[in-house]
N, C-alpha and C positions, 0 to 999 in steps of 0.2 A: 801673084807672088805674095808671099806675106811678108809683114812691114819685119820691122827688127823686135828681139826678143825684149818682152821686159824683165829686169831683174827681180828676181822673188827676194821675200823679206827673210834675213837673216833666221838663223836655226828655228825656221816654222819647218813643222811634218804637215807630210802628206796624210790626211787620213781614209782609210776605206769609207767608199761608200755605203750606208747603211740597209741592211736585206730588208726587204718590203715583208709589214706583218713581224717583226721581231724575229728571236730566235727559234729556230723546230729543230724539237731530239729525235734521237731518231728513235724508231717503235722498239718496243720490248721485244727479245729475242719469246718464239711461243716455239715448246715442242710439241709435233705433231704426232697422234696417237691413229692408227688405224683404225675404221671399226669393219663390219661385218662387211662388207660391200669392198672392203681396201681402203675406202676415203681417209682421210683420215681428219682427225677433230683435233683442235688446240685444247688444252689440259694447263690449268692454271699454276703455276708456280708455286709448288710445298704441297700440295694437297696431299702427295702421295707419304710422306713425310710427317704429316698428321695423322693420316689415318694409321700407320704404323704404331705411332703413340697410343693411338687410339685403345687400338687391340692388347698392346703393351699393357696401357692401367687397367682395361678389363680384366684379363687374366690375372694380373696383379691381387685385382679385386674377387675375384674369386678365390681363389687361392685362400686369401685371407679368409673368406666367408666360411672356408672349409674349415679352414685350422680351428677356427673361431667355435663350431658345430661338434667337431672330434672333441676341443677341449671340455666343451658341456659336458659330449656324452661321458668323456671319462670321468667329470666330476659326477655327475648321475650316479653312475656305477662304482666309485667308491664309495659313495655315500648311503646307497642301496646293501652293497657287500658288509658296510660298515651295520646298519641299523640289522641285518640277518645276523650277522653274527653277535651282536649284543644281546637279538631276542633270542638266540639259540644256546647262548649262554647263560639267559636267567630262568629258559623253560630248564634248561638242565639241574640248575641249582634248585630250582624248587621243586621239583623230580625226584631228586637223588638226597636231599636234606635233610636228616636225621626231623628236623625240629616239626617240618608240616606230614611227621609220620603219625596216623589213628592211634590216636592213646586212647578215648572215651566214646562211646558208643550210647547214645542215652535214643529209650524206647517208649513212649506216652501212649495210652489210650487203648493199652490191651488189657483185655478181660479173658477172653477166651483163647487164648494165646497167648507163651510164653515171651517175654523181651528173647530169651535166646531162640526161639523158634523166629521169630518175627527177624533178626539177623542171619537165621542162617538163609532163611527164604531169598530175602535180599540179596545175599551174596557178599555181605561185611563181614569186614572182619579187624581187628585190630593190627596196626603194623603197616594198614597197607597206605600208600600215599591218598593225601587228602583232594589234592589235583587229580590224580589220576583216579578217584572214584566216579563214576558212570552214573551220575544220582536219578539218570531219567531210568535207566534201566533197574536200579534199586527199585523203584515206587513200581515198575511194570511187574516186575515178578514179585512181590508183594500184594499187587493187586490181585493174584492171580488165586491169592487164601479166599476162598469163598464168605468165607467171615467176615474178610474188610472191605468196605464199602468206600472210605475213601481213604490215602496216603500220600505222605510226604518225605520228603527226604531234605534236611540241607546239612550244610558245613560252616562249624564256626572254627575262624581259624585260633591260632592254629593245628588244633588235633582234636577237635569234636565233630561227631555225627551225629547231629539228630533226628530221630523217625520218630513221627504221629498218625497213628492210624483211629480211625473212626470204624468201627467195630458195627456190621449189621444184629439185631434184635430180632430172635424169634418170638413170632406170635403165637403159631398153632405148626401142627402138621399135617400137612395135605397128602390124602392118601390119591394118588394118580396112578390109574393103572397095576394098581397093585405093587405100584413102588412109592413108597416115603419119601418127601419130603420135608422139610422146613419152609416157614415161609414169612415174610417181614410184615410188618405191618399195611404198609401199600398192600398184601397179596401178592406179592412177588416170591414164588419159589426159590430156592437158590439155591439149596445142596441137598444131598441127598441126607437121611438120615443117617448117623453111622456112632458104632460103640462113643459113648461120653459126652451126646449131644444131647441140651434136654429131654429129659423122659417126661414129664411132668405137665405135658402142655395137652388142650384139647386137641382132637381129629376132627379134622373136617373132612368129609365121603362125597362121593355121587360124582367126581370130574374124571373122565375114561383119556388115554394117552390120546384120541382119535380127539377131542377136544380140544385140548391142547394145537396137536397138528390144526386142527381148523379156524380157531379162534383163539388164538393164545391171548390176546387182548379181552376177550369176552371172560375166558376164565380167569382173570385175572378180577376183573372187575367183580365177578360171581365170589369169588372167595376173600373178598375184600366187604363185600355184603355182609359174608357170613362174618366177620371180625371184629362188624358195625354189631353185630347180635350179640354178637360175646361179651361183647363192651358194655353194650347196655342191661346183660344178666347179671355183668359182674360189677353193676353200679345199683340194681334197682330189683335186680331177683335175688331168690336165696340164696346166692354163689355159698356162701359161709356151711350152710347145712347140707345145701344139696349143687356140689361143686361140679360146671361143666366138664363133658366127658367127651363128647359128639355133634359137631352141627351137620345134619346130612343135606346135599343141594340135588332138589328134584329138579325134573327138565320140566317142570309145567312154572318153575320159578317158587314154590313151596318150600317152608322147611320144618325141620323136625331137629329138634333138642333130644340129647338123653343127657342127665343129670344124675349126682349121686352115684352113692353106690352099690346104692339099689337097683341101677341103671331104670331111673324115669323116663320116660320116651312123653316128648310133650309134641305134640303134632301142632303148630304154630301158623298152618296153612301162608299166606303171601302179608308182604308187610302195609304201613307201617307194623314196628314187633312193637313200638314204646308201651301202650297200653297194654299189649299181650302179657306183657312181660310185667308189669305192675301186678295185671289180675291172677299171673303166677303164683307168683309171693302171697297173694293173699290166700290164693285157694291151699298153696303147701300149708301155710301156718293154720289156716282151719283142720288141716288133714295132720297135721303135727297135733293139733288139740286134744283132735278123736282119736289120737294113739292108733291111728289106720294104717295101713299101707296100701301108696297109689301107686298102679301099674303105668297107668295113660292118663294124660290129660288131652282134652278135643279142647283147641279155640281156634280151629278151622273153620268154624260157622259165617261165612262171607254175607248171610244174609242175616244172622244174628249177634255180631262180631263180640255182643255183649254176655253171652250164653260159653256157660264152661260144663263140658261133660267128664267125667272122673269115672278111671277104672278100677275097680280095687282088684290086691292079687287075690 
C-alpha cells in the first residue's frame, strides 16, 4: 500500500520531459520524377523554375543580338546608298559641266604631220568632255601614223588637251622586192613610200621580200650596215661633189656605191669602208684635177686593200 500523498509546492508546473538528442524536423517534402524504367528520382526544389529563366534571358539575349546586327546592317546601307549617290552626283556634274568642256587642243612635235591631222587621227575634238575623253585610246590610234614613233595624250584641267608626238626620221629608202620603202636610222622599214614622202634620199638594193620573210632581223641589221656607209661618205667622201645615189647589199656581204650624177659605181668590196672611203676622196679629186671622167672605181682588192683601179668613160 502506499503511504499518504505529499503535498506539492504551490503554483509549480509540471514540465515535459525532455526528447533524447534535441529537436528533429521533419524531412523536406521531395517530388518524385519517374525515369525510363518508372522509378522515379527526387528533383531538387526550383531547378525547374531556373531553368525556365534560364531559357528566358537566353532568348532575350539573342533577340537583342539580332536587333543589335539589323541595326548595323541598316546603318551600312544608308551610309553606302548615301556615298553612291553623292559619287553619282558629282560624276554627273562633271559630265554634264559646261566649264570641264575641250576649249584648247594643243599639238607638239609634228613635222610631217599636221596638228589637225594629228587630231583628227586621235579622235579629238573640241566641245567634248574632258573626263570623258578615252586618252589611252587617243595615243593608240595615233600610234597607228606610221610616222610617229612615240605619243602622248594628257589633260589639263579644266579644258586642255595636250598631244606630243615624237616623229620617226627617214634615212634612206629600201627597195624590197620591188616595193619602196622608208627606213629609220636603226634600219628599220616602216612605211611604204607614197606621193609627198622624201624624194631626195639614197636607195639602198639587193634585200628580195623572201628575205625579209626569213631573217627580218638579219635584214635589218644589213641595211643598217649600209647607213653606217652613208654616214661615213657623207662625213669623209665627196658627198658635196659627188652626192650618194645607191648603196647596193650583195649576198657574199659586199657593197657597191654609185655616186653623183654621173652615176659612179664604186665597188667597195667588204668592210671595214673607213679607209675605203678616205682613198675615195682622194682618188675623185685627183680625177676632178685631170678634168676626166670616172666610170668605176675597184677597192675590192682584199689582198691589196691599198690598190685603187679607175675606169674612165
Amino acid at each position: 500500500m502506499s503511504g499518504p500523498r505529499r503535498a506539492l509546492p504551490a503554483n509549480r508546473r509540471i514540465l515535459p520531459s525532455k526528447a533524447e538528442g534535441g529537436v528533429v524536423d521533419a524531412p523536406a517534402e521531395r517530388v518524385q520524377h519517374a525515369n525510363a524504367e518508372g522509378e522515379s528520382k527526387p528533383r531538387p526544389k526550383g531547378t525547374a523554375l531556373h531553368a525556365a529563366k534560364a531559357r528566358a534571358n537566353g532568348a532575350m539575349d539573342g533577340l537583342r543580338s539580332r536587333l543589335n546586327a539589323i541595326r548595323t546592317a541598316v546603318g551600312i546601307v544608308v551610309v553606302v546608298a548615301a556615298s553612291v549617290a553623292l559619287a553619282w552626283g558629282i560624276r554627273h556634274h562633271v559630265m554634264t559641266s559646261p566649264r570641264f568642256a575641250v576649249k584648247t587642243i594643243r599639238v607638239e612635235g609634228t613635222s610631217r604631220r599636221t596638228p589637225e591631222q594629228v587630231v583628227d587621227t586621235a579622235g579629238l575634238h573640241v566641245g567634248m568632255n574632258i573626263f570623258g575623253t578615252d586618252l589611252d585610246n587617243a595615243r593608240r590610234r595615233i600610234l597607228q601614223d606610221p610616222w610617229v614613233e612615240k605619243a602622248t595624250v594628257d589633260r589639263k584641267l579644266p579644258s586642255t588637251l595636250t598631244v606630243a608626238v615624237v616623229e620617226r626620221e627617214a634615212s634612206a629608202v629600201v627597195d624590197i622586192g620591188s616595193e619602196l620603202y622608208l627606213c629609220t636610222e636603226q634600219g628599220e622599214p616602216f612605211k611604204r613610200l607614197e606621193a609627198g614622202d622624201p624624194s631626195n634620199l639614197p636607195v639602198i638594193t639587193g634585200i628580195s621580200g623572201d628575205d625579209v620573210s626569213a631573217n627580218r632581223k638579219g635584214v635589218v641589221a644589213r641595211i643598217k650596215a649600209a647607213l653606217e656607209l652613208l654616214n661615213e661618205y657623207e662625213r669623209r667622201g665627196p658627198s658635196k661633189e659627188y652626192p650618194a645615189q645607191e648603196v647596193h647589199l650583195a649576198d657574199d656581204g659586199t657593197m657597191r656605191m654609185v655616186v653623183g650624177r654621173n652615176a659612179v659605181s664604186i665597188e667597195l668590196g667588204l668592210p671595214p669602208y673607213h679607209k675605203k672611203v678616205l682613198r675615195v676622196a682622194q682618188v675623185m679629186a685627183e680625177v676632178g684635177r685631170r678634168k676626166a671622167d670616172a666610170s668605176v672605181l675597184f677597192l675590192d682588192n682584199e689582198a691589196h686593200p691599198e690598190r685603187v683601179v679607175v675606169r674612165m668613160r
